[in-house]
C-alpha positions as CSV (number, residue, x, y, z in Angstrom):
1,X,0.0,0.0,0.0
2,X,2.5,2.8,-1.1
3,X,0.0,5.7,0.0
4,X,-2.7,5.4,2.9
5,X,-5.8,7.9,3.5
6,X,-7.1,8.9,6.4
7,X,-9.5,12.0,7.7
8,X,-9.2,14.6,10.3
9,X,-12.6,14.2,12.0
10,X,-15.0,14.9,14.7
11,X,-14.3,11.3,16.3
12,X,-10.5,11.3,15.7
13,X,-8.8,10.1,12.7
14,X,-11.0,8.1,10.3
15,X,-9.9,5.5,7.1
16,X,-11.1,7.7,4.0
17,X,-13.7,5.2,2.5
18,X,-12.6,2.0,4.3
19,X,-13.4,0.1,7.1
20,X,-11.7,-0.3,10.2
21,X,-9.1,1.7,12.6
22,X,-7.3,4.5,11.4
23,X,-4.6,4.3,13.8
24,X,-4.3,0.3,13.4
25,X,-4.0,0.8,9.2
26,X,-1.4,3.3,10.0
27,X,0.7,1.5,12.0
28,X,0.5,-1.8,10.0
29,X,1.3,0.3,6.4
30,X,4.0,1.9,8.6
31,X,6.0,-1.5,9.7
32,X,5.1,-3.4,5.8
33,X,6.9,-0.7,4.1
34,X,10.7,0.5,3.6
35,X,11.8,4.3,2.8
36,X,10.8,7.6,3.6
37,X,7.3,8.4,4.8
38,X,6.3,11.8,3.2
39,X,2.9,13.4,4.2
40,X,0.4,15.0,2.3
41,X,-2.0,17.7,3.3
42,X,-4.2,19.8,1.0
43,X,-5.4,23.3,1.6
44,X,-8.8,25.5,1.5
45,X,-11.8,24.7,-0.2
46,X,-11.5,20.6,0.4
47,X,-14.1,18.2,2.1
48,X,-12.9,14.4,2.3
49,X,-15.5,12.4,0.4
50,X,-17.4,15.6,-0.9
51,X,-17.4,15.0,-4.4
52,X,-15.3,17.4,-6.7
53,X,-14.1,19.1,-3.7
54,X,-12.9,15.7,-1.9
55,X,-8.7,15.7,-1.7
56,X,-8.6,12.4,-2.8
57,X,-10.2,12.2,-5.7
58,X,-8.3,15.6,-6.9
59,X,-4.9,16.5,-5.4
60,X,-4.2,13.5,-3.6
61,X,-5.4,10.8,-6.0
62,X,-3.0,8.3,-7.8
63,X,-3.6,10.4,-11.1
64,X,-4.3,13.2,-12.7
65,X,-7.7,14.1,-13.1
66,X,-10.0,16.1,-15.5
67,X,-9.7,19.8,-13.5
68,X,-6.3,21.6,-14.7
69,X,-6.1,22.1,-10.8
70,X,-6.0,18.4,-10.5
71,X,-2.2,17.1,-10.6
72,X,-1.7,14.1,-8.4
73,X,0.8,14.9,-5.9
74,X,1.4,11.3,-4.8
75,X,2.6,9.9,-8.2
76,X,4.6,13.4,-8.9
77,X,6.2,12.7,-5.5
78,X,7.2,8.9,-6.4
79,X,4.4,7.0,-5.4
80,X,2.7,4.0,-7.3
81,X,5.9,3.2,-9.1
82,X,5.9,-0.4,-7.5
83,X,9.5,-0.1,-6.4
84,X,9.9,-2.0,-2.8
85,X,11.6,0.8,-0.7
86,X,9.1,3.9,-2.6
87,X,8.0,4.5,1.3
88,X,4.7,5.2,2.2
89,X,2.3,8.6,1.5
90,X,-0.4,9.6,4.3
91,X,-2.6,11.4,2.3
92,X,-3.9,13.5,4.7
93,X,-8.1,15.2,4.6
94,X,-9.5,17.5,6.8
95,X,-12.6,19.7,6.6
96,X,-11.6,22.8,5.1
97,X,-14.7,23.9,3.0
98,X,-17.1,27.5,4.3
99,X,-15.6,30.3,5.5
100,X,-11.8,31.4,5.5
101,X,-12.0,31.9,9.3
102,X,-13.5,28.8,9.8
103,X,-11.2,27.3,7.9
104,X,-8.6,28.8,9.5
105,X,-9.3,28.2,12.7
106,X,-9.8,24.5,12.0
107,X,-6.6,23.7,10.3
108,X,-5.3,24.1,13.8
109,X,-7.8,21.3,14.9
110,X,-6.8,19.4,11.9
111,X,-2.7,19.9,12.8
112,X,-3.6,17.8,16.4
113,X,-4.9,14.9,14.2
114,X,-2.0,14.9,12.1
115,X,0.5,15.0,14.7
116,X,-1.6,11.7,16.1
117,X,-1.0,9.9,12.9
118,X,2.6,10.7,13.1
119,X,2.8,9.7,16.6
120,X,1.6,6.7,15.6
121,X,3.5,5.6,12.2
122,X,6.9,6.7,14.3
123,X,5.7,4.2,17.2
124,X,5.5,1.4,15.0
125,X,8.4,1.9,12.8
126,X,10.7,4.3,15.3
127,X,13.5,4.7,12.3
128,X,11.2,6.0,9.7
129,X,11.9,9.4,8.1
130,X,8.9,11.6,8.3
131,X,8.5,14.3,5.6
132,X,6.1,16.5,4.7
133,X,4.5,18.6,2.3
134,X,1.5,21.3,2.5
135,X,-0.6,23.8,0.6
136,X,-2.2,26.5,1.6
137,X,-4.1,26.1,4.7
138,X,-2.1,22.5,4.7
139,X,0.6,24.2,5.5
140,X,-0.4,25.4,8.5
141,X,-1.6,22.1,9.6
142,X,2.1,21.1,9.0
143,X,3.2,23.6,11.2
144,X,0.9,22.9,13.9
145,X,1.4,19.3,13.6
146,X,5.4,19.9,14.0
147,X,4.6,21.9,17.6
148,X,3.0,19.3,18.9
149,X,5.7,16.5,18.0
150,X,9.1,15.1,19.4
151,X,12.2,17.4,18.0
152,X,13.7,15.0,15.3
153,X,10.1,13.3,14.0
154,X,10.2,15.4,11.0
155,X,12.8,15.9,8.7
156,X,11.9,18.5,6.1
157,X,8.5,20.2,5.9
158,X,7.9,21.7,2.1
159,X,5.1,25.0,2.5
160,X,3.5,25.8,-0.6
161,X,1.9,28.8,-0.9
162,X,1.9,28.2,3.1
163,X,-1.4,30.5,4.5
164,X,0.0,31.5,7.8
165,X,1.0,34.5,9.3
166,X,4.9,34.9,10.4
167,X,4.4,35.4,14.4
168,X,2.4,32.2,14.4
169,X,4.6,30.2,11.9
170,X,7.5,31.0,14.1
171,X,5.5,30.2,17.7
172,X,5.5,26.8,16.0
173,X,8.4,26.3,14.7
174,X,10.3,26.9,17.5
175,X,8.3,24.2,19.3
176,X,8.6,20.4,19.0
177,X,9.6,19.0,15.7
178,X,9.6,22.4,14.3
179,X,12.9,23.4,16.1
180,X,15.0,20.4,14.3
181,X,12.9,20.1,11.1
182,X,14.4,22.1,7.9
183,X,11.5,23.9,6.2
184,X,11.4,25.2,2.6
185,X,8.3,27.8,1.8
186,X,7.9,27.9,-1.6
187,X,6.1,31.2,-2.6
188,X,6.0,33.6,-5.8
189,X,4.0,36.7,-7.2
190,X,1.4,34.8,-8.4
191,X,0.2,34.3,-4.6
192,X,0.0,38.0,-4.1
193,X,-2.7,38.6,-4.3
194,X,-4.2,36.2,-1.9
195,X,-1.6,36.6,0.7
196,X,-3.4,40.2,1.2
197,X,-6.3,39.0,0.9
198,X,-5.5,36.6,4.1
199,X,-3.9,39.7,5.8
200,X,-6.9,41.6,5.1
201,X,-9.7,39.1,6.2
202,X,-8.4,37.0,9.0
203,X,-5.7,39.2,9.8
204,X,-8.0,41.3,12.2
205,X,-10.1,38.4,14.0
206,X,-6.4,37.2,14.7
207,X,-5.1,40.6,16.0
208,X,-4.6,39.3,20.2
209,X,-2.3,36.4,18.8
210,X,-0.5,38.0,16.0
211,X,1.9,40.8,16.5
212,X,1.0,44.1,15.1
213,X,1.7,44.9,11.3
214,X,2.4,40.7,11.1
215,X,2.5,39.6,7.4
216,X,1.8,36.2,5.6
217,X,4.8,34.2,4.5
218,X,4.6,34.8,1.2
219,X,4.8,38.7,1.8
220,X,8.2,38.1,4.6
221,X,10.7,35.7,4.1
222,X,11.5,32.5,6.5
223,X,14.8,32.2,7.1
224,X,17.2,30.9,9.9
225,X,19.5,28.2,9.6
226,X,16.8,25.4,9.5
227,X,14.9,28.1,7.0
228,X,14.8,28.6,3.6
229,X,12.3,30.5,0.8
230,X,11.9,29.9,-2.6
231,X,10.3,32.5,-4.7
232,X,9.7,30.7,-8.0
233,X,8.7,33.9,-9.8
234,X,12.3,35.3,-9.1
235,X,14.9,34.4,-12.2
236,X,17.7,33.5,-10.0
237,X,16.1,30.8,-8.2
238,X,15.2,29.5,-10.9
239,X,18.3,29.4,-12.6
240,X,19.7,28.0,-9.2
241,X,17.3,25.1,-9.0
242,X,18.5,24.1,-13.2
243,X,22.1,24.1,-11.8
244,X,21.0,21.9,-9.3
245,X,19.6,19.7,-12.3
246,X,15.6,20.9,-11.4
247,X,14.6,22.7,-14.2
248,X,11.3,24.3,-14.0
249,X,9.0,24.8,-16.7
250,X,6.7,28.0,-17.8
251,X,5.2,29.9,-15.0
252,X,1.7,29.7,-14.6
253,X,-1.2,32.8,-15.0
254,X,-0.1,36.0,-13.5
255,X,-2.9,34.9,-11.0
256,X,-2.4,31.5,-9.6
257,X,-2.3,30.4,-5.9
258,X,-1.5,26.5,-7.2
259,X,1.4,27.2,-9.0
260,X,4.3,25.5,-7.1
261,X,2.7,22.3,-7.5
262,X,1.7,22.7,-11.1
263,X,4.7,24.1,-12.5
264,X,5.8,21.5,-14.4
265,X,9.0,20.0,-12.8
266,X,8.1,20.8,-9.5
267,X,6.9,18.2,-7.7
268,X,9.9,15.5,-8.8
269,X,12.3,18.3,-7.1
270,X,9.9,18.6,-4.3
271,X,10.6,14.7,-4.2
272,X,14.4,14.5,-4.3
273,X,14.1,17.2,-2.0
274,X,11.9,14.8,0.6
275,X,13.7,11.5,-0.9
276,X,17.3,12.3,-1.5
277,X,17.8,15.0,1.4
278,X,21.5,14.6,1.0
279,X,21.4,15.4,-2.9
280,X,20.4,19.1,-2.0
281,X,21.6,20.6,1.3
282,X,19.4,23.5,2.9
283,X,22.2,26.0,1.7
284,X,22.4,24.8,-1.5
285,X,19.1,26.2,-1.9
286,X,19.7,29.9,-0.5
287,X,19.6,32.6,-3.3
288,X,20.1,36.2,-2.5
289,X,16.8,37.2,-4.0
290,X,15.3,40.8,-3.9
291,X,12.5,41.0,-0.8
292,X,8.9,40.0,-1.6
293,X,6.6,42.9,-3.1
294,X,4.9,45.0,-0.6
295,X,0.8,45.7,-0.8
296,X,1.8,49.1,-2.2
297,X,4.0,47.3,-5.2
298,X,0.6,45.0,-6.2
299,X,-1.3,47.1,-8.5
300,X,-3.7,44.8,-9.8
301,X,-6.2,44.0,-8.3
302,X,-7.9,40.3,-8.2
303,X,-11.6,39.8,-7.8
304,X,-13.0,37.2,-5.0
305,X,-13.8,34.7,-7.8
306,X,-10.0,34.4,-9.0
307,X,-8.6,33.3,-5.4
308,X,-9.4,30.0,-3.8
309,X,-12.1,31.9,-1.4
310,X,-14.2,32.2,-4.6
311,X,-16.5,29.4,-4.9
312,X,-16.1,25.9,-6.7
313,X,-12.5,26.6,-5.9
314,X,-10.7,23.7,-4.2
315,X,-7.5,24.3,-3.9
């Protein structure tokens, strides 16, 4: 079983259209398999099992699917290939459909589930390499899953497009797994526009636990030692990631919150990122690139329907 699917829900985790224990699945894919275990958790605008909008029959199936949105991360990432020591994919769903609020506030619910499946695959196979990769609103379950884990349970955390603010990536980050884990964001232009949008509309129901004039990720850099951003719509990373033999291809509309999983070639370097950790060191990464445009710089200026809060928009 290379990839495994289980729910964030109201009773605890749950087997996404299957019978039988989530945790006891988990732990028996987790000792039957060899290689890295690399987790995957979609963003806004996804209900498990909710037909175009469910995560596993879009982002998270085995292939692509009809929507131009729908690029199957598991097989881009290395999955299905039938090789012995291909590892094993949690496929990760949570309820992130209605509001941005609501779905804000629950992908903090949804990161305490995740960090129970971890717990769980690491108890059954302690030497497993955990990974993990996010989108959007994923990515702050990421992050609130790394708080609440032992330092050393994940190795690298990939945020696409990662929908947090910096104050409360950093709060987690420097808790639990988050202190030891090497984290790349992955962010561009493209995102702008929703990035303000986020700062805009959840910004001021978060005001008590953000600190004042906070931005998103994609509008202030991560860095640190264990940190590193990638702006994909700046020419030097680019050319960095071709020397590094990761050439990506054309850049997606000038609007596009899904482009750093759609750009062609980006999710096999998110792989040998996850899979061959060694290949590409943190550093090799770091590109003196100019600082992210402020709101003033963003002249355009996207309607609702054209970011993922617009409806019929998973993301």
């Amino acid at each position: 079983m290379p990839v495994i699917r289980v729910n964030s829900a109201d009773a605890g985790l749950v087997l996404h259209r299957a019978e039988g224990s989530a945790e006891g699945a988990l732990a028996r894919a987790a000792r039957d398999s060899t290689g890295p275990v690399i987790v995957m958790v979609h963003g806004f605008s996804f209900r498990p099992g909710y037909g175009a909008h469910c995560p596993h029959a879009h982002i998270l199936a085995m292939e692509d699917g009809p929507s131009w949105k729908a690029k199957s991360w598991p097989r881009g990432l290395g999955f299905g290939s039938g090789a012995a020591d291909e590892g094993l994919g949690l496929a990760f769903g949570w309820e992130a459909r209605g509001t941005i609020w609501d779905a804000y506030r629950r992908a903090a619910l949804a990161g305490r589930a995740l960090a129970r499946a971890v717990r769980v695959i690491r108890a059954a196979a302690p030497g497993r390499t955990v990974h993990a990769i996010g989108h959007s609103l994923g990515a702050r379950v990421v992050m609130r899953a790394m708080a609440q884990l032992q330092p050393g349970t994940v190795g690298r955390a990939i945020l696409l497009n990662p929908a947090e603010f910096r104050s409360a990536a950093e709060a987690a980050l420097a808790r639990g797994a988050g202190r030891q884990a090497n984290v790349i964001a992955v962010t561009g232009r493209e995102n702008a526009g929703f990035d303000i949008m986020l700062e805009r509309l959840v910004g001021p129901v978060q005001r008590r636990r953000l600190k004042p004039g906070d931005r998103v990720l994609g509008r202030t850099p991560l860095d640190g030692p264990r940190r590193v951003t990638l702006r994909l719509d700046q020419q030097d990373v680019v050319e960095r990631l071709a020397a590094l033999g990761h050439p990506l291809g054309e850049t997606r509309p000038a609007v596009c919150h899904w482009s750093p999983y759609l750009r062609r070639g980006a999710l096999p370097f998110y792989a040998t990122l996850m899979r061959q950790a060694d290949a590409i060191p943190l550093d090799a990464l770091r590109v003196a690139a100019p600082e992210p445009p402020r709101g003033a710089a963003v002249t355009w200026r996207p309607s609702l329907a054209l970011l993922p809060m617009g409806r019929n928009a998973p993301s």
